[in-house]
N, C-alpha and C positions, 0 to 999 in steps of 0.2 A: 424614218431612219435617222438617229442622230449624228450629226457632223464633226467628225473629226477633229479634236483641236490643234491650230495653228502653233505649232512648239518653235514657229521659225518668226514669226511676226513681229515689226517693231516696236521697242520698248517706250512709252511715252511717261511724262510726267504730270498726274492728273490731283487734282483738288477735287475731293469727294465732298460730295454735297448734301445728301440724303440716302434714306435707306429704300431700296424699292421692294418689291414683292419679290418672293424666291430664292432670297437668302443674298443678293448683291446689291451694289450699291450704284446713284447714279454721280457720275462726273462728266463735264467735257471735255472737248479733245477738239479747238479748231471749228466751235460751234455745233459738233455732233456729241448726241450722247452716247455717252458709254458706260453700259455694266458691268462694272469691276468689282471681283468675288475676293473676300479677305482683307478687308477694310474698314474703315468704320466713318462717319460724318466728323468735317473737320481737319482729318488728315489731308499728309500730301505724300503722293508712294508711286514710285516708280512701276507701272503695270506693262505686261505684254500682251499686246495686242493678238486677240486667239480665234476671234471671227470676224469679217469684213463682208458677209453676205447677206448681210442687210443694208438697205438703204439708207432707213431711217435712223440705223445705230450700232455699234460695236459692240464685242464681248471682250473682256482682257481678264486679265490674274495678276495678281499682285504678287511683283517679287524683289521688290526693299519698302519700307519706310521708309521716308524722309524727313518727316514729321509728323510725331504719332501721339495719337491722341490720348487722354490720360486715361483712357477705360480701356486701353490696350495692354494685356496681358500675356503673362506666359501660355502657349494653347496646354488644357489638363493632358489632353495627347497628343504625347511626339511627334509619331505619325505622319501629323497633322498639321503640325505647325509651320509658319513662315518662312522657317531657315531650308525648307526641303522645297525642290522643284516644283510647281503646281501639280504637274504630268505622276509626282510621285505622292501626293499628300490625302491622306484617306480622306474619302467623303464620309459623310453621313453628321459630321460635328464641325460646321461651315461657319457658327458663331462663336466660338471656341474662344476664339483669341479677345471676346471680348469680356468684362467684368460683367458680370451675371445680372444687376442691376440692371443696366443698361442693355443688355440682350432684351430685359421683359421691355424697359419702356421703347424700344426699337420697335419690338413686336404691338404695343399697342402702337405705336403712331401707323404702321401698316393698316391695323386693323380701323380704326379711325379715319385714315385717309378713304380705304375701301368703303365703307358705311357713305362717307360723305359724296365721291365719285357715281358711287352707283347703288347704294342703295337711297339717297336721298336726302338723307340723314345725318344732323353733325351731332357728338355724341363722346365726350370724354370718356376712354375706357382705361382700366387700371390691370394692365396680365398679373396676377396673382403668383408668389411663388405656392407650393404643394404642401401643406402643413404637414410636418417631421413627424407628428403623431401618427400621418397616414401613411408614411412613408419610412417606414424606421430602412438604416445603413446608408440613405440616400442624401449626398453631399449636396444642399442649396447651392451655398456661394461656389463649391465648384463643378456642377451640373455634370456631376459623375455619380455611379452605380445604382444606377434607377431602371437600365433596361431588364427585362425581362424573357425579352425574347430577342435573338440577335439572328441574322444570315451572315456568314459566310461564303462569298463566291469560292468557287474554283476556277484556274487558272485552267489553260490548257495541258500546262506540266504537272496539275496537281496541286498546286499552291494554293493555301486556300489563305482568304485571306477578305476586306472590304473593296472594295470599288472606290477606286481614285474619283477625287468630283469630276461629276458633269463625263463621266467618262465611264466605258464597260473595261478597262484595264484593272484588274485583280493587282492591288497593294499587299504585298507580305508586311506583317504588323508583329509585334511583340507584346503588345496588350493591346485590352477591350476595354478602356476604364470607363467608356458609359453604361457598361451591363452590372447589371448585382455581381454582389462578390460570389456565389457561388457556380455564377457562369464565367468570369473572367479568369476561376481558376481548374474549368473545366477545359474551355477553347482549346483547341487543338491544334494551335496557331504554328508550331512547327513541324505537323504531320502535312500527308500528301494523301490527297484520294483523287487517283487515277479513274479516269472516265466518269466521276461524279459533275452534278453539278453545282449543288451549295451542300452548305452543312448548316445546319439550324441545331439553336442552341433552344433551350425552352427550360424556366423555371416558374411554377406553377408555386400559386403561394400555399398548398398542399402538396405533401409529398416531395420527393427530391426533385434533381433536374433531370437534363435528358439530351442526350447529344444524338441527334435525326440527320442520317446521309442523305441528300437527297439523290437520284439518281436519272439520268437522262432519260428520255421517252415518256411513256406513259405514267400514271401513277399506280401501282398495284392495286388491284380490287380486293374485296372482301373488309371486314371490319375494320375499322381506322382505330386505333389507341383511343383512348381518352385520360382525361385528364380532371382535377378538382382546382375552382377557386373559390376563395373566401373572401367575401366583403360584408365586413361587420360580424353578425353571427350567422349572415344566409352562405348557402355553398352554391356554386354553380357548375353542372359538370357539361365540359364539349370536348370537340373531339382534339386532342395536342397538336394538329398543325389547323384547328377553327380558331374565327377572329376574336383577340381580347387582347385590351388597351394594354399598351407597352408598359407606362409606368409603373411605376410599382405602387402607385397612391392615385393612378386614375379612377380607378372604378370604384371607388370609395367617395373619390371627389365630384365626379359627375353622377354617383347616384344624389351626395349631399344638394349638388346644385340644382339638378333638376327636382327634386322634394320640395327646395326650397323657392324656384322659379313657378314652381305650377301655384296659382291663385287660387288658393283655398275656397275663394265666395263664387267665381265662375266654374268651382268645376264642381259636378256632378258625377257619383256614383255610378250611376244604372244609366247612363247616357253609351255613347257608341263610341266611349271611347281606345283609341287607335296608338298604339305602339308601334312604326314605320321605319322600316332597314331594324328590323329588332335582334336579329343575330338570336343569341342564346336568351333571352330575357331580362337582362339587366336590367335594363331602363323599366320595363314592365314592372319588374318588383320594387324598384324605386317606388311608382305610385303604388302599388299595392300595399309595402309597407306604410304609408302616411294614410292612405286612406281608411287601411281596413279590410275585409272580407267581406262586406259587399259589392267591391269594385269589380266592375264591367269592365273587360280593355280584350283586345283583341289583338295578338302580337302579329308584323306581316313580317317575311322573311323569305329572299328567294335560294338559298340554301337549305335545302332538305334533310341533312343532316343536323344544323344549325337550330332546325322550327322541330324536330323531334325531340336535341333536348331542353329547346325550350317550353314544348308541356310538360316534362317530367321536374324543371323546373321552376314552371310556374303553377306545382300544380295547387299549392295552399289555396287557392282562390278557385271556387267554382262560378266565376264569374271569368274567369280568365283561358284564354283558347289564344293557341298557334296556327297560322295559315302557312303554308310553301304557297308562295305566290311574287313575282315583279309588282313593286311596289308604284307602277303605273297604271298596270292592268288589274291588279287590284280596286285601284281607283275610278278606273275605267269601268267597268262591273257596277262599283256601286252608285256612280254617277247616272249609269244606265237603269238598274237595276230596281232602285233603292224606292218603295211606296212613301207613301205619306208620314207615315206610324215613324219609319228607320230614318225618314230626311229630317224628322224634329229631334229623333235623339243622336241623329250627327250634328245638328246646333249646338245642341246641347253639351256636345264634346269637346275632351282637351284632346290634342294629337299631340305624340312627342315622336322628333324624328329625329334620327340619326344617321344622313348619306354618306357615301362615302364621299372623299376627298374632292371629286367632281361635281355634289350638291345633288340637291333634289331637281332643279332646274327646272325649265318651263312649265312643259305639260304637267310634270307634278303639283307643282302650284295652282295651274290654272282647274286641277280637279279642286282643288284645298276651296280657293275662292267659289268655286261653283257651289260645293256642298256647304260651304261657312261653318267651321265648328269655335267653337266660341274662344278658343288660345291655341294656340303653336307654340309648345318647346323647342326648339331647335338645336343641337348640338351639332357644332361644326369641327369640322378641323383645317378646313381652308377658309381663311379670310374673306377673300374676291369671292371665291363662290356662294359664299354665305352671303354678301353685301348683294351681289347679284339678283339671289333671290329675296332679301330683305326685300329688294327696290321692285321686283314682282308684287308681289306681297301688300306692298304699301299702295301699289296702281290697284291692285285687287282690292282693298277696302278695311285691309289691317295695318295697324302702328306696330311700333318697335316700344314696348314700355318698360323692356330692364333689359340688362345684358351683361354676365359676367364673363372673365379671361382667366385662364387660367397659361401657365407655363409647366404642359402637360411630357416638354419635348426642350428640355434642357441643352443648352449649345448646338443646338439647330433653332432655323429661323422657322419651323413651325408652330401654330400655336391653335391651342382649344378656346373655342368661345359656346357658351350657352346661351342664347338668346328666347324670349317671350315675345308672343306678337298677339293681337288681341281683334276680335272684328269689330269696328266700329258700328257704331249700332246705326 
């Protein structure tokens, strides 16, 4: 359960020193540290003190500059910016206030530190801005109208509206300017829905958008919507509230990356190879496309609705199959399972995985090293988690031999990295 923040806490004045994980920054305060949100390295800003329950360290908000640094900007939303009480300022755009520049190389030195902490590994990375070609209406330098898909809390009175940071307090807003333009002039940001609980926004890069109540209790049975998207000239259909990458140029840019990550001379065809957390197939047809219509790949997925239309859309490839399965027990199965004939053409294979935001984590690894397939793609979208299992990975008998960033998550401190790991021989 999360902790309530201290709105009454003492105001101190801190020298910001670095960026840390999670979107805050560190300073001290009296020799303790402290994570102060709205910030940036190099400032001095007056913050309030908003957690004291920790030993080892404090939480505050920032509520003046004192001395601001030159990558500190106007926030693109109001909202959100500095001049509004922390307790009043929309989450979900936490590096807003900073020059876009500087948001990405923020997010590599994250990603950098993490590789080096704990996966083992020191390792200059470069976060990528999303090329405009992929992303056409989508503002770079001001990391606006790229979402694609938005929530909406509701408020107890109806109000619907984002979630104040670090906090379940519902913000009334007058725009959405990180969604595409045809959602921010959709949002229904001055209507009320009584006894709802969010409203979702959805625009599919086929067909219009789509404004989704969500409603308390259960979720209604019987057939789910769906929905179409296009990346490149493939379609892909799932169901409109199933998982697909926010941006509006991600799934274009991580099919590009992982095409261009997978090592043409280690991978094989007709090998056992593994598509993991595969959702609808994307990544799947990634390789399928570069390789061809010989490719052997096997999508896992533990959403059932998700691996249905993943064979309709993977179905060009008759070498290509869908499983509903956890992507442990999957592993577990084949660790078990798997004869002589299947454990050489899992050597033989490339895996490409995509977990969610928690990672693949231990036992998933520790199956990967048991079977050794000859490359891991990996597409992350947490940092730590990824470095985490880099640093498994690398105790298990594989290197880290490329890795690109991208800046998939504009004025937030998220960020996508693809990474390649390879088994040493």
């Amino acid at each position: 359960m999360s902790r309530a923040p201290d709105t009454d806490g003492p105001v101190v004045e801190l020298e910001v020193e670095r960026v840390a994980h999670g979107g805050v920054f560190v300073a001290r305060h009296e020799g303790r540290v402290v994570f102060v949100a709205d910030a940036i390295p190099g400032e001095r800003v007056a913050a309030r003190i908003t957690d004291r329950s920790h030993e080892r360290f404090w939480r505050a908000e920032t509520i003046e500059v004192i001395e601001a640094s030159p990558d500190r900007r106007p926030h693109p939303w109001a909202e959100a910016g500095i001049d509004r009480p922390p307790e009043a300022r929309a989450g979900g755009a936490e590096f807003g206030h900073i020059r876009a520049d500087r948001q990405r190389a923020l997010k590599a030195e994250v990603l950098e530190d993490a590789l080096q902490r704990m996966g083992g590994t020191s390792r200059a990375v470069e976060v990528r801005a999303i090329e405009p070609v992929l992303a056409p209406g989508v503002s770079v330098e001001e990391g606006t109208g790229w979402r694609t898909r938005v929530r909406l809390q509701v408020g107890d009175d109806g109000t619907v509206g984002p979630y104040a940071s670090r906090s379940h307090t519902v913000v009334p807003v007058t725009s959405v300017p990180l969604a595409v333009a045809e959602l921010a002039e959709l949002a229904p940001l001055g209507e009320r829905f009584p006894g709802a609980r969010a409203v979702d926004l959805v625009a599919p890069s086929i067909g219009g958008p789509a404004t989704v109540v969500v409603e308390g209790g259960r979720t209604p049975r019987g057939a789910r919507p769906t929905i179409e998207e296009r990346v490149g000239e493939r379609r892909f259909r799932l169901d409109r509230d199933g998982f697909w990458q926010v941006h509006r140029g991600a799934a274009a840019t991580l099919t590009q990356a992982v095409q261009q990550l997978v090592d043409g001379e280690r991978f094989d065809p007709r090998a056992e190879n593994l598509d993991l957390y595969g959702g609808v197939g994307l990544l799947a047809a990634a390789v399928g496309d570069r390789f061809g219509e010989r490719v052997r790949i096997t999508s896992v997925e533990a959403d059932p609705s998700a691996t249905e239309h993943a064979r309709a859309n993977l179905a060009d490839w008759a070498g290509a199959r869908a499983v509903t399965a956890r992507v442990d027990r999957f592993l577990d199965e084949l660790v078990a399972d798997a004869g002589p004939a299947q454990r050489s053409r899992l050597r033989d294979a490339t895996v490409v995985l995509d977990p969610p935001r928690s990672g693949a984590g231990r036992a998933v690894v520790e199956r990967h090293v048991e079977l050794r397939p000859r490359q891991l793609v990996y597409v992350a979208c947490d940092p730590v988690a990824l470095a985490r299992d880099v640093g498994f990975l690398r105790a298990g008998g594989y290197e880290l031999d490329d890795l690109v960033a991208f800046d998939l998550f504009p004025n937030t401190h998220h960020v996508e990295a693809v990474a390649r790991l390879t088994a040493i021989v």
